[in-house]
PDBQT receptor file of N, H, CA, C and O in Angstrom, charges set to zero:
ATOM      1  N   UNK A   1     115.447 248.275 175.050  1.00  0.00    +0.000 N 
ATOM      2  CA  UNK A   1     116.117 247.556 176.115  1.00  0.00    +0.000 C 
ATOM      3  C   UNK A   1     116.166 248.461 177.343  1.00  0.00    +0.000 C 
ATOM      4  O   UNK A   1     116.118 249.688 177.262  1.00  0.00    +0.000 OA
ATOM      5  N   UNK A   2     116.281 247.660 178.687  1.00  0.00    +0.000 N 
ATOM      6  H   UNK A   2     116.320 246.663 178.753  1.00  0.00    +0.000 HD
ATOM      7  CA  UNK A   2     116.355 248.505 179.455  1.00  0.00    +0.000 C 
ATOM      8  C   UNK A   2     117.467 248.631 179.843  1.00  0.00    +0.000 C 
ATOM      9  O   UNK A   2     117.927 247.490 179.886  1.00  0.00    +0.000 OA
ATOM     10  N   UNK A   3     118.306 249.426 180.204  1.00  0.00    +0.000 N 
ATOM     11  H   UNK A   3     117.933 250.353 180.169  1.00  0.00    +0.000 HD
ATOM     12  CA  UNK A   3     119.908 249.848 180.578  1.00  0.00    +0.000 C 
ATOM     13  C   UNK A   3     119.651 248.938 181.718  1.00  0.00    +0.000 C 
ATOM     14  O   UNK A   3     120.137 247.808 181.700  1.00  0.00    +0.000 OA
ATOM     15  N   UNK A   4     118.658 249.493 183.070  1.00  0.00    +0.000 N 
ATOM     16  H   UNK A   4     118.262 250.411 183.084  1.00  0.00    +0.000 HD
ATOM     17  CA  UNK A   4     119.210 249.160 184.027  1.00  0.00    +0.000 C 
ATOM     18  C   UNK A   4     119.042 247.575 184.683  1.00  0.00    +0.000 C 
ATOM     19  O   UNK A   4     119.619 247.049 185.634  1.00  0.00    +0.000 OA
ATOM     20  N   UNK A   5     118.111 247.115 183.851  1.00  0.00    +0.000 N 
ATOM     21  H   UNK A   5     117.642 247.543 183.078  1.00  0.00    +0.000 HD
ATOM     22  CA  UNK A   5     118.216 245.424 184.116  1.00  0.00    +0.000 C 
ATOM     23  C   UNK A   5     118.773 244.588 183.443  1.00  0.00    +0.000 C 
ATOM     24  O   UNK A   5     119.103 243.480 183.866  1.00  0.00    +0.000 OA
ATOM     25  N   UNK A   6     119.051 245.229 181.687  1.00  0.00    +0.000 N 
ATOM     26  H   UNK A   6     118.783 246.129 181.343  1.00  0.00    +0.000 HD
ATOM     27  CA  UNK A   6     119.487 244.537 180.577  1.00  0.00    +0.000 C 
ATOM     28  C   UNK A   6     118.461 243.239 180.212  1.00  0.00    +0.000 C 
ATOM     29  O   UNK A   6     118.618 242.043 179.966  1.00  0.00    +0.000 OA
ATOM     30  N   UNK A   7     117.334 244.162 180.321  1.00  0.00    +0.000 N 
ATOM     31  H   UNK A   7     117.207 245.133 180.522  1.00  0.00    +0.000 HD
ATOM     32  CA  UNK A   7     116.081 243.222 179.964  1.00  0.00    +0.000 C 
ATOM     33  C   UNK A   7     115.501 243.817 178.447  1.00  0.00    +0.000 C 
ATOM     34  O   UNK A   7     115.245 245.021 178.455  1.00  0.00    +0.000 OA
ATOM     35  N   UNK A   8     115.328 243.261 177.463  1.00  0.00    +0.000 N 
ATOM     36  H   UNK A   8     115.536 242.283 177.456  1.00  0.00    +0.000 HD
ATOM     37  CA  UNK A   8     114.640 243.198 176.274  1.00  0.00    +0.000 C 
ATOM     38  C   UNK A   8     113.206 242.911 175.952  1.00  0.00    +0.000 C 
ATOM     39  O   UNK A   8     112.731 241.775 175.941  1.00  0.00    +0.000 OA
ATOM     40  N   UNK A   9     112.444 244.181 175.651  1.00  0.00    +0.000 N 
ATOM     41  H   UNK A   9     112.830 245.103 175.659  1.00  0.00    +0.000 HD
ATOM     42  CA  UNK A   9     110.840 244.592 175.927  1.00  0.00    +0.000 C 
ATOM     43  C   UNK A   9     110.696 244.651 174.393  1.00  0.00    +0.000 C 
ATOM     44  O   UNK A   9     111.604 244.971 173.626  1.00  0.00    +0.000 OA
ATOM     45  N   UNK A  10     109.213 244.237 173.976  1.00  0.00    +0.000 N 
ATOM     46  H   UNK A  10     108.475 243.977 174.599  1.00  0.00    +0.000 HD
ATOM     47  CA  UNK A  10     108.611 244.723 172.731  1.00  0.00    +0.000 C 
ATOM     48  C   UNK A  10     107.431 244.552 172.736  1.00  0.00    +0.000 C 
ATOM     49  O   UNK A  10     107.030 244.009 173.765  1.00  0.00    +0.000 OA
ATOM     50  N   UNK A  11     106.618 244.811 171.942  1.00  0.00    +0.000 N 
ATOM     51  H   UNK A  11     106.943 245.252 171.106  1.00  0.00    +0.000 HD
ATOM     52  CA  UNK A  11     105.189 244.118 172.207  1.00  0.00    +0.000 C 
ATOM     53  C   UNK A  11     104.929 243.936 170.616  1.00  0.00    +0.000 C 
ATOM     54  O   UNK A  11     103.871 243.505 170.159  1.00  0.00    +0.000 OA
ATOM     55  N   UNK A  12     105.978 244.302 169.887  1.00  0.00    +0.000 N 
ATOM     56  H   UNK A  12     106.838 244.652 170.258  1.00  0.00    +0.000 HD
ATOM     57  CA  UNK A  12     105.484 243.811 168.773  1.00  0.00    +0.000 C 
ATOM     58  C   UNK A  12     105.705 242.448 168.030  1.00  0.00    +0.000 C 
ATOM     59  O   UNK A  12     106.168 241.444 168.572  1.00  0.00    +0.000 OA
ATOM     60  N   UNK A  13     105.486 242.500 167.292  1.00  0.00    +0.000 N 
ATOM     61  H   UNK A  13     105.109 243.316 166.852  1.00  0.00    +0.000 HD
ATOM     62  CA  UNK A  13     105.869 240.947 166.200  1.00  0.00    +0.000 C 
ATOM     63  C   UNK A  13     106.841 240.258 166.676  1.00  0.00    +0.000 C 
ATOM     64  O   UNK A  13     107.877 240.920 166.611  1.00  0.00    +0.000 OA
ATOM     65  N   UNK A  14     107.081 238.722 167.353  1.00  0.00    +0.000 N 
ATOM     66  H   UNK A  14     106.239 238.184 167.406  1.00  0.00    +0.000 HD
ATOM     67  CA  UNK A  14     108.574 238.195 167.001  1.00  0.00    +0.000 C 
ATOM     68  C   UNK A  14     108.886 236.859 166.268  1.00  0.00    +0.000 C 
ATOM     69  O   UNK A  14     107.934 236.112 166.042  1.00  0.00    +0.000 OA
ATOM     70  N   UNK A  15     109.835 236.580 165.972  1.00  0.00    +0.000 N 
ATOM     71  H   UNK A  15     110.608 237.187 166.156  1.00  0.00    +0.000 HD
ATOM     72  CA  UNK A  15     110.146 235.422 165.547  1.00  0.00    +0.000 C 
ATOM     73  C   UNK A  15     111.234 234.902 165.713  1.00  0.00    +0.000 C 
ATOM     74  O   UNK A  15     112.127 235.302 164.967  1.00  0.00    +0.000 OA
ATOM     75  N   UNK A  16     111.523 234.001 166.573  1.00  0.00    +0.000 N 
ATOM     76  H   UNK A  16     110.798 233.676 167.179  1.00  0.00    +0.000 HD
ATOM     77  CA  UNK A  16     112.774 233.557 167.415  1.00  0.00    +0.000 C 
ATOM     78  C   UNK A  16     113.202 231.989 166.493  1.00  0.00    +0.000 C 
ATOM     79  O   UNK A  16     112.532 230.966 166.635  1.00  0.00    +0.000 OA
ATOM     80  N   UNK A  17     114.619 232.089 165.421  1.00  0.00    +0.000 N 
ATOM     81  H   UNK A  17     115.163 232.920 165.306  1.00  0.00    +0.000 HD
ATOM     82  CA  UNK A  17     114.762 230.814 165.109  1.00  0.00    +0.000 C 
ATOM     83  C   UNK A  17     115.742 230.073 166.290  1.00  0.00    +0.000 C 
ATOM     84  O   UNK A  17     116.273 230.849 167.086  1.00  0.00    +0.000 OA
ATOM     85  N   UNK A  18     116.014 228.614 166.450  1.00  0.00    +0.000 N 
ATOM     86  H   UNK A  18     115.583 227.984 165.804  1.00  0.00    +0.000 HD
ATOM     87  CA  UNK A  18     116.469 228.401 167.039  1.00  0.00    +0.000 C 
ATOM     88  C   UNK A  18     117.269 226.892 166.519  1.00  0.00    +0.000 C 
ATOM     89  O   UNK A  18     116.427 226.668 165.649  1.00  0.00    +0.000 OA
ATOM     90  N   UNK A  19     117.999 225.995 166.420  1.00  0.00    +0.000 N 
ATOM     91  H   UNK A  19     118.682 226.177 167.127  1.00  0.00    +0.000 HD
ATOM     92  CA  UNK A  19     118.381 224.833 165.838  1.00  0.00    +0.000 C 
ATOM     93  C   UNK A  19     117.362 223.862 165.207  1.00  0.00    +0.000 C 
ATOM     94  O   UNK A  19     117.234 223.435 164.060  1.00  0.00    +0.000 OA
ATOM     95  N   UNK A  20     116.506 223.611 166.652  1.00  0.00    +0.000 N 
ATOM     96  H   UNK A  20     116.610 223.959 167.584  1.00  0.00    +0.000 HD
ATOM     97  CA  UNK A  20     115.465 223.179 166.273  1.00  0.00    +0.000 C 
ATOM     98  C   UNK A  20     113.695 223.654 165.951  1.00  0.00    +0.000 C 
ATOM     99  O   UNK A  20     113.068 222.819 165.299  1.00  0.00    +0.000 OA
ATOM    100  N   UNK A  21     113.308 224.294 166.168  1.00  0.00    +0.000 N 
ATOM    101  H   UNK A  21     113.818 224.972 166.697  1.00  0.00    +0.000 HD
ATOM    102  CA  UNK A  21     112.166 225.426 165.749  1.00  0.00    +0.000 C 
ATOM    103  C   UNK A  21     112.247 227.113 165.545  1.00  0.00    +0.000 C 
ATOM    104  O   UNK A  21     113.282 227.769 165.663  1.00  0.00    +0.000 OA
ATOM    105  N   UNK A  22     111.022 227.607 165.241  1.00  0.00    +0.000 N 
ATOM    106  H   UNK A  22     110.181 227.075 165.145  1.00  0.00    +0.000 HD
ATOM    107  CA  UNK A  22     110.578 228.932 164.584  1.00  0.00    +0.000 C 
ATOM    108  C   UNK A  22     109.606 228.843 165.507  1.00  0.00    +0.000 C 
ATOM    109  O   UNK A  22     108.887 227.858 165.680  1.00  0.00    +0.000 OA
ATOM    110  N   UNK A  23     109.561 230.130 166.266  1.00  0.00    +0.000 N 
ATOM    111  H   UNK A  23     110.145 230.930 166.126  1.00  0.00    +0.000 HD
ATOM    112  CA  UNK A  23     108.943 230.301 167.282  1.00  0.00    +0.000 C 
ATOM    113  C   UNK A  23     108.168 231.668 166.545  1.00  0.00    +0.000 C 
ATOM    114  O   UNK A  23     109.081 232.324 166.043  1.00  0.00    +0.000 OA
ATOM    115  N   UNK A  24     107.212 232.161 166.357  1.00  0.00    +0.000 N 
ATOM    116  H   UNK A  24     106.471 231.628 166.765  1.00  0.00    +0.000 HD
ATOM    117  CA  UNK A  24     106.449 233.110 166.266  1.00  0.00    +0.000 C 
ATOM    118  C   UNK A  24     105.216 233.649 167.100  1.00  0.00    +0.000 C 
ATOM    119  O   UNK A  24     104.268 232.954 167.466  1.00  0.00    +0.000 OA
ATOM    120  N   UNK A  25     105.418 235.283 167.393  1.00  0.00    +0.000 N 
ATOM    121  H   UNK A  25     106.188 235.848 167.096  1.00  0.00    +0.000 HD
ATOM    122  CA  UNK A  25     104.362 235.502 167.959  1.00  0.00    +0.000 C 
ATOM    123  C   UNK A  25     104.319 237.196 168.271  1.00  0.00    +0.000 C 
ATOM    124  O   UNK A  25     104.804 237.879 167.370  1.00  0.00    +0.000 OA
ATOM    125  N   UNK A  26     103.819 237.879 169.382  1.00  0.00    +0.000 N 
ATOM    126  H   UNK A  26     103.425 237.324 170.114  1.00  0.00    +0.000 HD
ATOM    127  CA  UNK A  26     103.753 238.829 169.615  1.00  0.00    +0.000 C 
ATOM    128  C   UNK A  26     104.112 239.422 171.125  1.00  0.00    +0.000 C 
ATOM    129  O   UNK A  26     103.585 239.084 172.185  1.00  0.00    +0.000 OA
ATOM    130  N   UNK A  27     104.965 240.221 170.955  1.00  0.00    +0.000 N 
ATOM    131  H   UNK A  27     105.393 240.495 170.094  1.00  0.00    +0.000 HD
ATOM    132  CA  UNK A  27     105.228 240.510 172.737  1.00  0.00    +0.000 C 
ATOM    133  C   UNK A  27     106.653 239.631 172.594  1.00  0.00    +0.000 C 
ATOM    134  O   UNK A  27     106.787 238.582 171.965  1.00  0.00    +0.000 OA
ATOM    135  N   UNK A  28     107.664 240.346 173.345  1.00  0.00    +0.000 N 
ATOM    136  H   UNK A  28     107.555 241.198 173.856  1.00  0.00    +0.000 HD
ATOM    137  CA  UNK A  28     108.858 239.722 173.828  1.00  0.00    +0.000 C 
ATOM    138  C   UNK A  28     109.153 240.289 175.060  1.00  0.00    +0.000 C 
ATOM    139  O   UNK A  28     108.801 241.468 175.101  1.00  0.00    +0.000 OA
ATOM    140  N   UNK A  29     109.843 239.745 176.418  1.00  0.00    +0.000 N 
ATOM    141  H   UNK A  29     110.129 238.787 176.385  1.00  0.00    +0.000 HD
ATOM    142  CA  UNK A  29     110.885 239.982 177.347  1.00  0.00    +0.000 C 
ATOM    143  C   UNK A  29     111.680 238.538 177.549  1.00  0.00    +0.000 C 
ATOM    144  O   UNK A  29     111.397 237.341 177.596  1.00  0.00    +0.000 OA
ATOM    145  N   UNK A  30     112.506 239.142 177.613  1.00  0.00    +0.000 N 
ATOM    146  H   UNK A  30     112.735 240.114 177.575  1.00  0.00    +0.000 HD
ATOM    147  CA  UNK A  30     114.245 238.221 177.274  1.00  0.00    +0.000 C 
ATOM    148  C   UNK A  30     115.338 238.971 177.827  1.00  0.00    +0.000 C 
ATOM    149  O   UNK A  30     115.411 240.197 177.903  1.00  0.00    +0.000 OA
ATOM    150  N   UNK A  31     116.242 238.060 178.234  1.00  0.00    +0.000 N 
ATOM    151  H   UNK A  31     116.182 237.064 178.173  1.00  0.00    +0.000 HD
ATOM    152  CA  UNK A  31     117.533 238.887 178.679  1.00  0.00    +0.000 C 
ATOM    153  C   UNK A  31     118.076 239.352 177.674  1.00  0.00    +0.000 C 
ATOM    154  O   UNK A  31     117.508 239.388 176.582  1.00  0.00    +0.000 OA
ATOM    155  N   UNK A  32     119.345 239.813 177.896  1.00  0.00    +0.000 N 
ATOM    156  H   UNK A  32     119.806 239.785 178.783  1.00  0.00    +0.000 HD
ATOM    157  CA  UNK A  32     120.150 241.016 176.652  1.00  0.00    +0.000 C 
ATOM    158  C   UNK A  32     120.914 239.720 175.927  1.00  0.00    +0.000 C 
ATOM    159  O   UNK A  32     121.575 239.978 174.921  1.00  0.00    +0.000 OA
ATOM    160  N   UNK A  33     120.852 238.330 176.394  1.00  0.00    +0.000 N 
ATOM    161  H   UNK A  33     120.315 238.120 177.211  1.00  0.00    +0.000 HD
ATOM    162  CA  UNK A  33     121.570 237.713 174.819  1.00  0.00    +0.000 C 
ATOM    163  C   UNK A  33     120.575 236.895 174.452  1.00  0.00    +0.000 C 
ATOM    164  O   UNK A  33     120.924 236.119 173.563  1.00  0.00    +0.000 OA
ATOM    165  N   UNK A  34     119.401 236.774 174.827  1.00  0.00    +0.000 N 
ATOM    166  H   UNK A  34     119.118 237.405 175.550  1.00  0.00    +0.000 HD
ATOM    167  CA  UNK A  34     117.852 236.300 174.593  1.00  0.00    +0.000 C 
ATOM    168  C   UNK A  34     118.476 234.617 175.195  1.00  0.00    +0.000 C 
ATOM    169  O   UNK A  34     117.729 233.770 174.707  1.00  0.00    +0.000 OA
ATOM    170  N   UNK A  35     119.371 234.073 175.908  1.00  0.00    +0.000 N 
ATOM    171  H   UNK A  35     119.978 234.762 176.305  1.00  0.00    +0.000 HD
ATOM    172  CA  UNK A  35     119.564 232.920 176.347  1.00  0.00    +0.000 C 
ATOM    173  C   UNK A  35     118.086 232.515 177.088  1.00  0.00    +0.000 C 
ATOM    174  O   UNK A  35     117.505 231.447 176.897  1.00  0.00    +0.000 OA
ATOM    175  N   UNK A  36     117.693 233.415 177.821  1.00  0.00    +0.000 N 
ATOM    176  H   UNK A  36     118.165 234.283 177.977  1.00  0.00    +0.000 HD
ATOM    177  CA  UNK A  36     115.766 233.201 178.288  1.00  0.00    +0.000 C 
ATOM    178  C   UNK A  36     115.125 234.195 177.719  1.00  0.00    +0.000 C 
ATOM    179  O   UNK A  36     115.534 235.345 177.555  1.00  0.00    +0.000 OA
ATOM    180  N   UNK A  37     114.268 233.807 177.463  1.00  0.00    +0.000 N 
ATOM    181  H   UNK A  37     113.936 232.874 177.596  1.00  0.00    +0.000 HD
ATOM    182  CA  UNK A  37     113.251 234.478 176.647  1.00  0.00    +0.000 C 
ATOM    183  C   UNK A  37     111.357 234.315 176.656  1.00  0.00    +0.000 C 
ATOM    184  O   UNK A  37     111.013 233.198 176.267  1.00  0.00    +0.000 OA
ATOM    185  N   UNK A  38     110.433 235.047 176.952  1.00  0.00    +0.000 N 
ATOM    186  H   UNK A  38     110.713 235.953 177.268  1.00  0.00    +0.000 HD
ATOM    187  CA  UNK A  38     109.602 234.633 177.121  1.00  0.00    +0.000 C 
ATOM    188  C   UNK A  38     108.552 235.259 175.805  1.00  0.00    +0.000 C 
ATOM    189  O   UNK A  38     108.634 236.485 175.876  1.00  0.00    +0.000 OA
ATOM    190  N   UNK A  39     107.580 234.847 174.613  1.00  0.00    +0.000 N 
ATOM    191  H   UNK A  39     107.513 233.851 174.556  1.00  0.00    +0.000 HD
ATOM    192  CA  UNK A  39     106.694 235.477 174.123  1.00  0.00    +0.000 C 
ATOM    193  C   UNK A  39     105.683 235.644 174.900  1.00  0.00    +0.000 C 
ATOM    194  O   UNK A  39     105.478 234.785 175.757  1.00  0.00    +0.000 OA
ATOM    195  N   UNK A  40     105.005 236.525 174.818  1.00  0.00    +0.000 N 
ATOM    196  H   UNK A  40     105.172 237.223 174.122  1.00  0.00    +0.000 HD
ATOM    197  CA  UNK A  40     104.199 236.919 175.194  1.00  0.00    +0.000 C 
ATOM    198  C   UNK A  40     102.407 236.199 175.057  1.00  0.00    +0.000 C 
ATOM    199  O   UNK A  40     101.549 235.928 175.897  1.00  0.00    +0.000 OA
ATOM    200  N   UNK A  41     102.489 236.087 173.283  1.00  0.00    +0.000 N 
ATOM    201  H   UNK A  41     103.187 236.307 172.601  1.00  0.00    +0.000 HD
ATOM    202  CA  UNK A  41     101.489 236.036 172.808  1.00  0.00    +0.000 C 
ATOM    203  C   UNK A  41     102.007 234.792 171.798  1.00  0.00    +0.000 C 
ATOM    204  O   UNK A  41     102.396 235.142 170.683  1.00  0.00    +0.000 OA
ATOM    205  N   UNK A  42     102.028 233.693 172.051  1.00  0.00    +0.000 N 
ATOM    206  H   UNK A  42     101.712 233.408 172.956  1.00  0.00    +0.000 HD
ATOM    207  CA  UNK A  42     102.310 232.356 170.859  1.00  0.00    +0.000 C 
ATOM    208  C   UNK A  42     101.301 232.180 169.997  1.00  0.00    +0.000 C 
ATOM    209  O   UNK A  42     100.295 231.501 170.203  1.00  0.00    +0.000 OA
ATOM    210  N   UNK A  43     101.674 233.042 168.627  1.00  0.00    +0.000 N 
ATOM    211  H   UNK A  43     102.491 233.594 168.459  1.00  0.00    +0.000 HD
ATOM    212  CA  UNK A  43     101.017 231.895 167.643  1.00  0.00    +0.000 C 
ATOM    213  C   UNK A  43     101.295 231.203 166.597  1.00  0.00    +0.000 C 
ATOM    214  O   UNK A  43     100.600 230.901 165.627  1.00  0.00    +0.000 OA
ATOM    215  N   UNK A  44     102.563 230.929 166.913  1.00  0.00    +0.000 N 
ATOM    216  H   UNK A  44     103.128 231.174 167.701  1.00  0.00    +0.000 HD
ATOM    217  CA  UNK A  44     102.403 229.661 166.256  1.00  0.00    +0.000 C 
ATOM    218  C   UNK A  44     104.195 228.772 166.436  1.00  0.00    +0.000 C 
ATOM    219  O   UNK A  44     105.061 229.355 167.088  1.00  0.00    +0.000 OA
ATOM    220  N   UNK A  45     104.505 227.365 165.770  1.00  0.00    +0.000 N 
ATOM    221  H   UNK A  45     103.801 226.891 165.241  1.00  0.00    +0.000 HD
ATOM    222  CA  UNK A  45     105.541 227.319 166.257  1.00  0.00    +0.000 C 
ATOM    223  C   UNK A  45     106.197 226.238 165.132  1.00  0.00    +0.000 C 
ATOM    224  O   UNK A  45     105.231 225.510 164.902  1.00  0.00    +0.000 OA
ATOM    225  N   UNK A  46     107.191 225.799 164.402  1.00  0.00    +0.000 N 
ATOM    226  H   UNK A  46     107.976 226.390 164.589  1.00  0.00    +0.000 HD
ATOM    227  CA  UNK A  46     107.528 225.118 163.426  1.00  0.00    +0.000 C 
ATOM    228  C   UNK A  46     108.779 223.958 163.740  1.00  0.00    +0.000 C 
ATOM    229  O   UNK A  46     109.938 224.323 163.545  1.00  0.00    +0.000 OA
ATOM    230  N   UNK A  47     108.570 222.860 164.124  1.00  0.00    +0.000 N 
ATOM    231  H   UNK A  47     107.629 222.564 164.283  1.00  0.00    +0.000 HD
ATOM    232  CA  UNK A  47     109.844 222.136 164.634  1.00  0.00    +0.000 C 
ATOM    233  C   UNK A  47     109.950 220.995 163.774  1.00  0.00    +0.000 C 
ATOM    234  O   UNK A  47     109.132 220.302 163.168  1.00  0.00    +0.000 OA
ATOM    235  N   UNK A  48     111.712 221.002 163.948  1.00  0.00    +0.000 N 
ATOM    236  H   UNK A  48     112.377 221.565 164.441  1.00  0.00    +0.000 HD
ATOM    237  CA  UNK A  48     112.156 219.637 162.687  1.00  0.00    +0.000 C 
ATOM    238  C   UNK A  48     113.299 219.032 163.254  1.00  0.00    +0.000 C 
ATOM    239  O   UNK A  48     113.684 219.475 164.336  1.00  0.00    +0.000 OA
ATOM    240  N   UNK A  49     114.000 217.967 162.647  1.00  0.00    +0.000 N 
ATOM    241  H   UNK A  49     113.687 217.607 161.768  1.00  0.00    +0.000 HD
ATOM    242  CA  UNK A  49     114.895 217.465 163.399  1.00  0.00    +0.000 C 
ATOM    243  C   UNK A  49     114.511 216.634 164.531  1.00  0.00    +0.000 C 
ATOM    244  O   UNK A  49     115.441 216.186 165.203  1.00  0.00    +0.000 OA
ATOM    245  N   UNK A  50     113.416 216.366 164.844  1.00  0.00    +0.000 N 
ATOM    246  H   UNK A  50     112.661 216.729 164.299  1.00  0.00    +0.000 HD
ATOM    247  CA  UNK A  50     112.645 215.517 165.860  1.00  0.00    +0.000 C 
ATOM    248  C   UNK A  50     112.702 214.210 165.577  1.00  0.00    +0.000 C 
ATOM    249  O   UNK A  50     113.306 213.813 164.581  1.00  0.00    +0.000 OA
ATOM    250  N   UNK A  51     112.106 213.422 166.384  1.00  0.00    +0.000 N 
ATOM    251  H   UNK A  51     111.615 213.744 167.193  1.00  0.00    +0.000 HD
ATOM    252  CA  UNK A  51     111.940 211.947 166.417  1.00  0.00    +0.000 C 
ATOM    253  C   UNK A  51     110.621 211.485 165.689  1.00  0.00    +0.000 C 
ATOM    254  O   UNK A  51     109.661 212.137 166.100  1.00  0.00    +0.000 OA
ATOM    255  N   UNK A  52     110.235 210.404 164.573  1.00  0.00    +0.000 N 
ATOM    256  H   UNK A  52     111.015 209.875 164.239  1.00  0.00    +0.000 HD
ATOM    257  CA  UNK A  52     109.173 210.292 164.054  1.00  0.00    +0.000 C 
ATOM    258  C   UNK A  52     108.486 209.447 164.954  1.00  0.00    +0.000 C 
ATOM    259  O   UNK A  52     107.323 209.113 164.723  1.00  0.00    +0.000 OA
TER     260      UNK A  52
């Protein structure tokens, strides 16, 4: 993390669950409570609870 922006860096592996999907991929920057969040590298993504 960076102190002075309170920005959250990785470049490795992530996997972000969320109510409705599983976000997987590689590379993260996100703020310090990940409320925004960007991957870097998407591959792949798992969603449920949707409309048929």
């Amino acid at each position: 993390m960076e102190e002075a922006t309170g920005r959250v860096y990785t470049t490795g592996p992530v996997r972000i669950r969320t109510p409705r999907e599983v976000l997987m991929g590689e590379g993260l920057e996100a703020n310090r409570d990940l409320s925004q969040y960007r991957i870097l590298k998407l591959k792949g993504n798992v969603r449920w609870g949707g409309r048929s």
